[in-house]
C-alpha positions, 0 to 999 in steps of 0.5 A, a space after each residue: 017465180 016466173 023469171 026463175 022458170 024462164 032462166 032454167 028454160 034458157 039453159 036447158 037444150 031439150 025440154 019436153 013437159 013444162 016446169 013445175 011452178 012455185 014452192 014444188 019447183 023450188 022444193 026440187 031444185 034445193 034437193 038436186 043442186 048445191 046451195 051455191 048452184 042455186 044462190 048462182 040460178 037465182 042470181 041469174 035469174 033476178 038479173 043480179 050483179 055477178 061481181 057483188 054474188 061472187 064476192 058474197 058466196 067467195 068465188 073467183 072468175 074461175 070458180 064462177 066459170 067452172 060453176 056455171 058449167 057445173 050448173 048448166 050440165 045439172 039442168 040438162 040431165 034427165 034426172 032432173 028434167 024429170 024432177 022440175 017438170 009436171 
């Protein structure tokens, strides 16, 4: 759980309280992204093949680029930073 924390802080700019830890965080992250936002977030965070995810969850490399962005945008609302910190 500890890589998952360290990925979402390398894509979020402003972080101001520290993440939740464990089931909570992964309890909110279920709520606020979609299954393939989080599938992609994990993968990242796992080190995982990109091309072996893409081919699993059926995405193109602009599809991938255009989630990734996605993603990226959704971590750094307030709405969610509020949601995944203490």
């Amino acid at each position: 759980m500890l890589t998952l924390n360290m990925e979402i802080e390398k894509h979020i700019k402003k972080l101001v309280h520290p993440l939740k830890e464990g089931d909570a965080l992964k309890e909110v992250l279920k709520l606020k992204l979609t299954k393939k936002e989080l599938k992609l977030l994990k993968a990242w965070a796992e080190g995982a093949d990109i091309e072996a995810l893409k081919k699993k969850i059926n995405l193109d490399d602009t599809q991938y680029g255009d989630l990734s962005a996605k993603l990226i945008k959704k971590l750094n609302q307030e709405k969610i930073k509020q949601a995944i910190c203490l």
